[in-house]
Each structure stands twice: as C-alpha cells, then as structure tokens.
Biopython code that builds the backbone (N, CA, C, O; Angstrom):
import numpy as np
from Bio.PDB.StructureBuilder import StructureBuilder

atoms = [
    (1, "UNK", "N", (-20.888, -26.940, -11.701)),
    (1, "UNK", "CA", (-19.827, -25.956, -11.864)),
    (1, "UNK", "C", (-19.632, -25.714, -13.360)),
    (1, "UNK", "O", (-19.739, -26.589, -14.218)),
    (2, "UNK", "N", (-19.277, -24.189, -13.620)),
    (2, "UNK", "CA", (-19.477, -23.922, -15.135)),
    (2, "UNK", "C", (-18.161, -24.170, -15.955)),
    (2, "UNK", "O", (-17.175, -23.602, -15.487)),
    (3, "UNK", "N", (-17.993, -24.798, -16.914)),
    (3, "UNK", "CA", (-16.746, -24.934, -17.483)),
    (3, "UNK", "C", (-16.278, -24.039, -18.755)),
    (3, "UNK", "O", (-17.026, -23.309, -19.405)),
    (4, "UNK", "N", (-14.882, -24.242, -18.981)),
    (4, "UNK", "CA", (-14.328, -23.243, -19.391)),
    (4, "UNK", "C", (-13.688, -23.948, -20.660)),
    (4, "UNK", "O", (-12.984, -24.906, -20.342)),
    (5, "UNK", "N", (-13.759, -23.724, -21.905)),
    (5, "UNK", "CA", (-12.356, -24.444, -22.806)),
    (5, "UNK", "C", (-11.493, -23.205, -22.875)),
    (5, "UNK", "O", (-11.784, -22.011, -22.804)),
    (6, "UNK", "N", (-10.208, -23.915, -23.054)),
    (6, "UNK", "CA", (-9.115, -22.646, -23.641)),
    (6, "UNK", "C", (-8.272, -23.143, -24.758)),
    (6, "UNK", "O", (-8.219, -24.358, -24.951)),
    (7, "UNK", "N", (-7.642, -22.362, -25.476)),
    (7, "UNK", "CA", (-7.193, -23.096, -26.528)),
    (7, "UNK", "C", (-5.985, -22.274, -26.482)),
    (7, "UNK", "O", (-5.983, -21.083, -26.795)),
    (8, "UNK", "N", (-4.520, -23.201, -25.916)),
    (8, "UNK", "CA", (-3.303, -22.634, -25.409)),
    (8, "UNK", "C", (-2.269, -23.656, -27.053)),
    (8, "UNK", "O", (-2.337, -24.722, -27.665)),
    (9, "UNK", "N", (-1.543, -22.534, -27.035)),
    (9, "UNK", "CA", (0.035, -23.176, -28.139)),
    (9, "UNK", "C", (0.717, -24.361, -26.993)),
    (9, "UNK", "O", (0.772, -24.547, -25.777)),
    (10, "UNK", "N", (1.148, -24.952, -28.196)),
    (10, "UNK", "CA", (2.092, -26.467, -27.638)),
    (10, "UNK", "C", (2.663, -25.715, -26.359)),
    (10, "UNK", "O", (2.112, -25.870, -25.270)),
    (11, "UNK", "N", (3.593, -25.033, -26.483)),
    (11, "UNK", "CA", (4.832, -24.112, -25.565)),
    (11, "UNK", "C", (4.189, -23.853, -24.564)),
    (11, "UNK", "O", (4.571, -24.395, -23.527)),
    (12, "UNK", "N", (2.701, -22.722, -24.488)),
    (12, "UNK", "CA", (2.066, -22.603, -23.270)),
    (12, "UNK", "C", (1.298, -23.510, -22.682)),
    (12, "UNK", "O", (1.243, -23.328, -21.466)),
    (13, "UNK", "N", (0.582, -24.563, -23.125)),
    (13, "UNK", "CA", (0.583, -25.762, -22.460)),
    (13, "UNK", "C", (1.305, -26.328, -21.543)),
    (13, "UNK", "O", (1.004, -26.652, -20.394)),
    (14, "UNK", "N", (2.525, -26.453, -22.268)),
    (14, "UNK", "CA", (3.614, -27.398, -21.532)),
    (14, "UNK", "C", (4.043, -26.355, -20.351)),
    (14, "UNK", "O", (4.500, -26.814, -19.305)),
    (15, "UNK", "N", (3.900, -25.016, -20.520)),
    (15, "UNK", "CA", (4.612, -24.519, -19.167)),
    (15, "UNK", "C", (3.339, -24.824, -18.706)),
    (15, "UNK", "O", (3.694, -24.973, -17.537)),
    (16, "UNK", "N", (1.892, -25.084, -18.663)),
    (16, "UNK", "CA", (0.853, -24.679, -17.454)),
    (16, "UNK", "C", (0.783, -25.989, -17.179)),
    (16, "UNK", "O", (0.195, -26.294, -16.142)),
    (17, "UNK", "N", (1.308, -26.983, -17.957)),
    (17, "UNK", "CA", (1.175, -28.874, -17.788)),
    (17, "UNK", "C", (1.812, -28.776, -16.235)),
    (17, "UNK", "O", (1.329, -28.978, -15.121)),
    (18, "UNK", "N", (3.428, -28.272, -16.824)),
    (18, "UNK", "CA", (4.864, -28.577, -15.600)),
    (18, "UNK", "C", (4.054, -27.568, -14.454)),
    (18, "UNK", "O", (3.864, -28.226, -13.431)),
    (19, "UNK", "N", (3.746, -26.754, -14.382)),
    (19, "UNK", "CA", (3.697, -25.707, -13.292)),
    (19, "UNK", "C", (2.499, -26.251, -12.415)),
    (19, "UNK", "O", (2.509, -26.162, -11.187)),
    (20, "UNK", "N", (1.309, -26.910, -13.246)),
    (20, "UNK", "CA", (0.446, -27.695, -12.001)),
    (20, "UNK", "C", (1.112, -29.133, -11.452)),
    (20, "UNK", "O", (0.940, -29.534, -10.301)),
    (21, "UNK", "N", (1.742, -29.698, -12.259)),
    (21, "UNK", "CA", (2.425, -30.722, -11.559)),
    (21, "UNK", "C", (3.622, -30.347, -10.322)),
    (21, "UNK", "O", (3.622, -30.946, -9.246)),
    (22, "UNK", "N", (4.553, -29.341, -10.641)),
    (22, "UNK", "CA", (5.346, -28.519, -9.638)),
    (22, "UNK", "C", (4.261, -28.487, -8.458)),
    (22, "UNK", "O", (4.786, -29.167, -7.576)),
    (23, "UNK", "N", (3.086, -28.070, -8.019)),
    (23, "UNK", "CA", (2.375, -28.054, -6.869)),
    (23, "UNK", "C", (1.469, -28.945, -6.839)),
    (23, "UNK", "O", (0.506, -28.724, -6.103)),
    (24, "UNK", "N", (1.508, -30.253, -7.653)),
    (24, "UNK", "CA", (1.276, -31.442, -7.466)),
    (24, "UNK", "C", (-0.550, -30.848, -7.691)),
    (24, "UNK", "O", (-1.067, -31.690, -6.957)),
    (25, "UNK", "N", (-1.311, -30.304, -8.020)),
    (25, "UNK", "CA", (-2.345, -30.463, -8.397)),
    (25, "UNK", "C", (-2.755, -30.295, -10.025)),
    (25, "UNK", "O", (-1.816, -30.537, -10.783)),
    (26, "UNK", "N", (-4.144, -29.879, -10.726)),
    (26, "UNK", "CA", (-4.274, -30.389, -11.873)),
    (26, "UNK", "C", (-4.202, -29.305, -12.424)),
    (26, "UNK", "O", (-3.999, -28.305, -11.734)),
    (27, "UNK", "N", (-4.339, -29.215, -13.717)),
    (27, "UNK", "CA", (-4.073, -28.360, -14.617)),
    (27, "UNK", "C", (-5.885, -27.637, -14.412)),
    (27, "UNK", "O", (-6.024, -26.420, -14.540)),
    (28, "UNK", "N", (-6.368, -27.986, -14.291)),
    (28, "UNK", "CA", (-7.765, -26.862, -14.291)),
    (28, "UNK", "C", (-7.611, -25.998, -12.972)),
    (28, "UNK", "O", (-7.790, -24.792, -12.801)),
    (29, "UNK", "N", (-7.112, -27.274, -11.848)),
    (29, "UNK", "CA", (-7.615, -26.267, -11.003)),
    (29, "UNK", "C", (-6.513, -25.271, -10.959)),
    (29, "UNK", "O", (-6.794, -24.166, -10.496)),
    (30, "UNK", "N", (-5.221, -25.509, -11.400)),
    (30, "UNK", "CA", (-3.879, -24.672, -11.127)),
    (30, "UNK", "C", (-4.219, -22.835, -12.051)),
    (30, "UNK", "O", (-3.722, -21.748, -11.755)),
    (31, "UNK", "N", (-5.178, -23.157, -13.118)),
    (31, "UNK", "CA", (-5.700, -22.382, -13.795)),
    (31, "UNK", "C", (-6.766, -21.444, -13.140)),
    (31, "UNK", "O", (-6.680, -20.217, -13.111)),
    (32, "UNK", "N", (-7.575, -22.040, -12.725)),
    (32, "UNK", "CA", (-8.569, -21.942, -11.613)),
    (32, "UNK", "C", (-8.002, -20.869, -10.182)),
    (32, "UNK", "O", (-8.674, -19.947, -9.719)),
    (33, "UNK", "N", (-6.614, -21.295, -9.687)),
    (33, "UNK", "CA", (-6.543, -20.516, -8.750)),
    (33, "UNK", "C", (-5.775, -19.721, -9.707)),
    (33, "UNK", "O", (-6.598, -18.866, -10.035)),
    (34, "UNK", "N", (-4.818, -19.507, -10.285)),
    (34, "UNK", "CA", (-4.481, -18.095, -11.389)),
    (34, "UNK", "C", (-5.075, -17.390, -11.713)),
    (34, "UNK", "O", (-4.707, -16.221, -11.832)),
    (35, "UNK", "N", (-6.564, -17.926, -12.067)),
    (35, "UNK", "CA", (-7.944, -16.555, -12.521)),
    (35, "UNK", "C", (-8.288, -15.841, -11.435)),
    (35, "UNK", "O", (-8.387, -14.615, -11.483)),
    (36, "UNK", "N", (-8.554, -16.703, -10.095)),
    (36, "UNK", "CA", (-8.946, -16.104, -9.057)),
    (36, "UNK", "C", (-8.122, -15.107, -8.456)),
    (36, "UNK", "O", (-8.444, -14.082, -7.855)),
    (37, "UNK", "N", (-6.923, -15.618, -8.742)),
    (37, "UNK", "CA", (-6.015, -14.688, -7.913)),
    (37, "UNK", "C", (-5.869, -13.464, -8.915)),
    (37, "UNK", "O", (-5.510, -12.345, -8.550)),
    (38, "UNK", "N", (-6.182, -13.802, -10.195)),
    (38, "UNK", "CA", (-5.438, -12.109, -11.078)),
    (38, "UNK", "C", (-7.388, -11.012, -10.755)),
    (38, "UNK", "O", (-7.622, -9.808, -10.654)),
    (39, "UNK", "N", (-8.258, -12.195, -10.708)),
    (39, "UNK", "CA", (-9.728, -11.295, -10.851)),
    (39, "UNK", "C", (-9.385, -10.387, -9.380)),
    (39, "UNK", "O", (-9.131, -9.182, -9.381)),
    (40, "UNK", "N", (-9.428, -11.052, -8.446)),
    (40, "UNK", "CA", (-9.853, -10.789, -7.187)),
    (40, "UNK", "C", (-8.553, -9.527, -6.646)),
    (40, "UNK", "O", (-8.629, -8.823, -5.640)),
    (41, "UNK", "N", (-7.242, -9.550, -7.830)),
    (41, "UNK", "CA", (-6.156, -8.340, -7.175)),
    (41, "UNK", "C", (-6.940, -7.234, -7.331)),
    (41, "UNK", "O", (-6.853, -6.754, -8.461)),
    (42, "UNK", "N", (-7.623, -6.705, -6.637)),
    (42, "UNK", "CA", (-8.561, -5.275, -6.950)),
    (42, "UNK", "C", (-8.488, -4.597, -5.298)),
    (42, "UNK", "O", (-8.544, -5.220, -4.238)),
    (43, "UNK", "N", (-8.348, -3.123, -5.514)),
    (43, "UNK", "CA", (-8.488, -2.668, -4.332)),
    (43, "UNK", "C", (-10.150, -2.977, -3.831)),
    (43, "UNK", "O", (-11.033, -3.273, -4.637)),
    (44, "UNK", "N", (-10.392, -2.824, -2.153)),
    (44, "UNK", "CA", (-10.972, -3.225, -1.954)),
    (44, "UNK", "C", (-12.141, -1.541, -1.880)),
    (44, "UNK", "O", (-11.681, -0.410, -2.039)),
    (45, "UNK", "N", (-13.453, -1.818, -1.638)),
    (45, "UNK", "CA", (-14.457, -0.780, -1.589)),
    (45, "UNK", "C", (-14.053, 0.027, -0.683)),
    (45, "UNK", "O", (-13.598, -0.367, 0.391)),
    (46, "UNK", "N", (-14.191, 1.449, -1.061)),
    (46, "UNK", "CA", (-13.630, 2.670, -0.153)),
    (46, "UNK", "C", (-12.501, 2.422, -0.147)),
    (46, "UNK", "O", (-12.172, 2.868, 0.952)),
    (47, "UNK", "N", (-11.817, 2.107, -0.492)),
    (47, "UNK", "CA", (-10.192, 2.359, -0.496)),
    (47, "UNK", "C", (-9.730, 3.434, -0.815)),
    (47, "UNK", "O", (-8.669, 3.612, -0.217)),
    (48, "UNK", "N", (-10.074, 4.523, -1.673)),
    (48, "UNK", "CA", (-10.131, 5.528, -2.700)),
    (48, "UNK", "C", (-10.059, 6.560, -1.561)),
    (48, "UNK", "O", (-9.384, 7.589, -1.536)),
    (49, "UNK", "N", (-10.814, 6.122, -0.713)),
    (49, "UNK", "CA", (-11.481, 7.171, 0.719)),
    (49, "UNK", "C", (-10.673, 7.654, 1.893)),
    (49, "UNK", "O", (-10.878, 8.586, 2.671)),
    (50, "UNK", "N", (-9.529, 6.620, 1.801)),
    (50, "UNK", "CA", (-8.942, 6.629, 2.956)),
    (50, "UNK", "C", (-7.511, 7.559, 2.749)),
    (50, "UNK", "O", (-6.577, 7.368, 3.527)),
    (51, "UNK", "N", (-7.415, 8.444, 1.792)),
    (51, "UNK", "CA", (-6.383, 9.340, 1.253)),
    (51, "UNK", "C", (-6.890, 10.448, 2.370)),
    (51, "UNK", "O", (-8.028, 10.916, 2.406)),
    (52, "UNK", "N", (-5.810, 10.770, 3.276)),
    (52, "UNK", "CA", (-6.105, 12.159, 4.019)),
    (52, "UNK", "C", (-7.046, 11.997, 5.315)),
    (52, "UNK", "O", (-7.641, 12.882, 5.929)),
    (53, "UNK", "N", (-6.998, 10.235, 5.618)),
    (53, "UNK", "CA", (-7.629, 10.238, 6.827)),
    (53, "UNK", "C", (-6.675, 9.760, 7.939)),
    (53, "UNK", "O", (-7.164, 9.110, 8.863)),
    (54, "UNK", "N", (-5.372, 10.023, 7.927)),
    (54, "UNK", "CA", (-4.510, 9.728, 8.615)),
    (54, "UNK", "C", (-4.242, 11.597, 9.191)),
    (54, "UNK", "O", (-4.046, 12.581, 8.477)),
    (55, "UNK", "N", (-4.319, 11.528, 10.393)),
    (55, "UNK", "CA", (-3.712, 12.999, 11.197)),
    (55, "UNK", "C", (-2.600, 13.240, 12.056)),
    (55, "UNK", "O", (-2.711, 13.376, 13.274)),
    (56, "UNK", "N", (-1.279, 13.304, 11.275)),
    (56, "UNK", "CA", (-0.406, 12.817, 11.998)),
    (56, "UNK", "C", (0.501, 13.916, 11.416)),
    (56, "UNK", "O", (0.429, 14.233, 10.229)),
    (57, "UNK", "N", (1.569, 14.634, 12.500)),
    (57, "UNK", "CA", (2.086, 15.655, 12.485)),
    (57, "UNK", "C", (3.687, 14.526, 11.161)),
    (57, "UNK", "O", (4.439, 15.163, 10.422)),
    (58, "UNK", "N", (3.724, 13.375, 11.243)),
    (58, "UNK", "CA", (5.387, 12.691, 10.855)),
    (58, "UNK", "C", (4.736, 12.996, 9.156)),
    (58, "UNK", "O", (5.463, 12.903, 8.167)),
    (59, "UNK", "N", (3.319, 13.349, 9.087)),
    (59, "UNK", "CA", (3.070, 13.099, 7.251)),
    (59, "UNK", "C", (3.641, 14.384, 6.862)),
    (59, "UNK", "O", (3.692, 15.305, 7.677)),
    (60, "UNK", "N", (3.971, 14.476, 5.951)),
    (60, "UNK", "CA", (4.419, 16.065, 5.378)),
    (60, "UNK", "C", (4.482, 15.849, 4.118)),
    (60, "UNK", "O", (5.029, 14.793, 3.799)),
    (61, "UNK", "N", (3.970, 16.727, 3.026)),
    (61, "UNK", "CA", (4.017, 16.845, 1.658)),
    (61, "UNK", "C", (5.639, 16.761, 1.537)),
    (61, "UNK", "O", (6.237, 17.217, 2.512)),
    (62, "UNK", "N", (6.343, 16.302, 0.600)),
    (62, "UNK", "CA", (7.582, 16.545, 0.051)),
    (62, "UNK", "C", (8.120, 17.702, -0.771)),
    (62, "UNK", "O", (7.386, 18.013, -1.709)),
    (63, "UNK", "N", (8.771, 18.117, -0.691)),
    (63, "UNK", "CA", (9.541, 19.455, -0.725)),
    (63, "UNK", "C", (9.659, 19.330, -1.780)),
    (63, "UNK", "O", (10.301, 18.369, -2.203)),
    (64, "UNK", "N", (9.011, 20.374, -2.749)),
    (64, "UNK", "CA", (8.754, 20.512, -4.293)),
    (64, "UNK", "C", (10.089, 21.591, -5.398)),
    (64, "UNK", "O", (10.366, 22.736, -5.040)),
    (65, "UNK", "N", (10.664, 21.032, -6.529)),
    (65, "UNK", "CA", (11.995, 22.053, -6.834)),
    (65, "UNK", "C", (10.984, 23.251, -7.196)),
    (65, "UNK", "O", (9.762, 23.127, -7.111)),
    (66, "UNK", "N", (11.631, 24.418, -7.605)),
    (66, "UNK", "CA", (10.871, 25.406, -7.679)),
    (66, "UNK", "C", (11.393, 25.371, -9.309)),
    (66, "UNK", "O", (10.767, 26.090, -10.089)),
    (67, "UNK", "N", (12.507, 24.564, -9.829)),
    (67, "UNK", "CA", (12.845, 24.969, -10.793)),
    (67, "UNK", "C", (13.607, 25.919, -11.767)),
    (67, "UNK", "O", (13.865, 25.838, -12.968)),
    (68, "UNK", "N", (13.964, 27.175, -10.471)),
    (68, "UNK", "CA", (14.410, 28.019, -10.968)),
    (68, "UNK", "C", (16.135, 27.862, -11.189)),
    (68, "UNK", "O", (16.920, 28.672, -11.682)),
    (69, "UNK", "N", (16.299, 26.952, -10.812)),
    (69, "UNK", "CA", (18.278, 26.531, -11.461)),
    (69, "UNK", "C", (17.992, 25.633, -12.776)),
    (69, "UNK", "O", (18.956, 25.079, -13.305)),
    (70, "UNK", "N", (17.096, 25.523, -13.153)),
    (70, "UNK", "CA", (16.892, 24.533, -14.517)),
    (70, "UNK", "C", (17.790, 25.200, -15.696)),
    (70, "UNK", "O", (17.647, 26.389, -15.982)),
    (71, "UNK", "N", (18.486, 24.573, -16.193)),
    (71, "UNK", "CA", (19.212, 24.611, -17.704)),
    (71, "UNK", "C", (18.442, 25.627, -18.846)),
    (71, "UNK", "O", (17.314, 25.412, -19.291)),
    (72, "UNK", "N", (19.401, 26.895, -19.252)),
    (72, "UNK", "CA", (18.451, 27.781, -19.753)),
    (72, "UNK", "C", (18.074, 26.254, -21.749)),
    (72, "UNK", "O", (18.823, 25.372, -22.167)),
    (73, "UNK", "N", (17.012, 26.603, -22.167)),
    (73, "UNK", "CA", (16.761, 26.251, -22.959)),
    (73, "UNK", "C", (16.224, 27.036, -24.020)),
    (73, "UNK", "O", (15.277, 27.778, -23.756)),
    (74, "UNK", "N", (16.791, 26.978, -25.465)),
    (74, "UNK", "CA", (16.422, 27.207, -26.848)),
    (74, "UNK", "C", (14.835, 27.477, -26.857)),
    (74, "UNK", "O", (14.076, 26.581, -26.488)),
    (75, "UNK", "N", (14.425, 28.523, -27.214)),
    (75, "UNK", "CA", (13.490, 28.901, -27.856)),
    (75, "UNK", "C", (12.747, 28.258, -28.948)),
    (75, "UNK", "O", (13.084, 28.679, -30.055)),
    (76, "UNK", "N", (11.808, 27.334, -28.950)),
    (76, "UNK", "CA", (11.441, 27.385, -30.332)),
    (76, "UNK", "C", (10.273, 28.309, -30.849)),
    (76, "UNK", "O", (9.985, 28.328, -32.046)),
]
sb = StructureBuilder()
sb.init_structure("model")
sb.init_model(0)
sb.init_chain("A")
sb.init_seg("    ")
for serial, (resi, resn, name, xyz) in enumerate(atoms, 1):
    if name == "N":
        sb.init_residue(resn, " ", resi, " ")
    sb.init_atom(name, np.array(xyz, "f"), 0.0, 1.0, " ", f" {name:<3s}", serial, name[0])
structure = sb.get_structure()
C-alpha cells in the first residue's frame, strides 16, 4: 500500500489527533477515509443525461417576472 507524508501545523494536527480518537480509530486511516470520501463526492457517469428524462405533466417551468414593474432607473 502506497504511503503518503503530510506536513500539518501543531493546531491541525491536534484537531485530526482528537477527531480519530473520537471514532476510536487511527490517525492515517481517519485521513484515509476523509480523502476517500471528499475524492469519490463526484456525480456519477451520465448524470448530466438525465435532465428532461422525466415526463410528467406535475413538472412545469416556473413562472418567469417579465420585469416590466421594475424601478425606473438613471441613465448612465
């Protein structure tokens, strides 16, 4: 397994020291599942795709202002 150094300030240490001990495991691996979990937040493939494949009379665009009561405004 490939290893990693990091080089954290006194302060952030000590919070990642307390926070793997809080769930009672170690400081690599508590690090370890933090990377995994921030890499892996990604939508998943074709996700992008699925905009407009729902056919359902309850969807309706939202009712757009037209703008025309807007506050007259200064010329520049």
């Amino acid at each position: 397994m490939p290893q990693v150094s990091l080089y954290l300030n006194e302060k952030t240490y000590a919070k990642v020291r307390r926070a793997a001990e809080a769930e009672s495991i170690s400081i690599s691996k508590w690090v370890s599942e933090k990377l995994d979990r921030t890499i892996s937040a990604d939508w998943p493939d074709g996700f992008d795709k699925l905009f407009g494949s729902i056919i359902d009379d309850s969807f309706k665009a939202p009712r757009r202002d037209t703008f025309t009561s807007d506050a007259v405004r200064e010329k520049l």
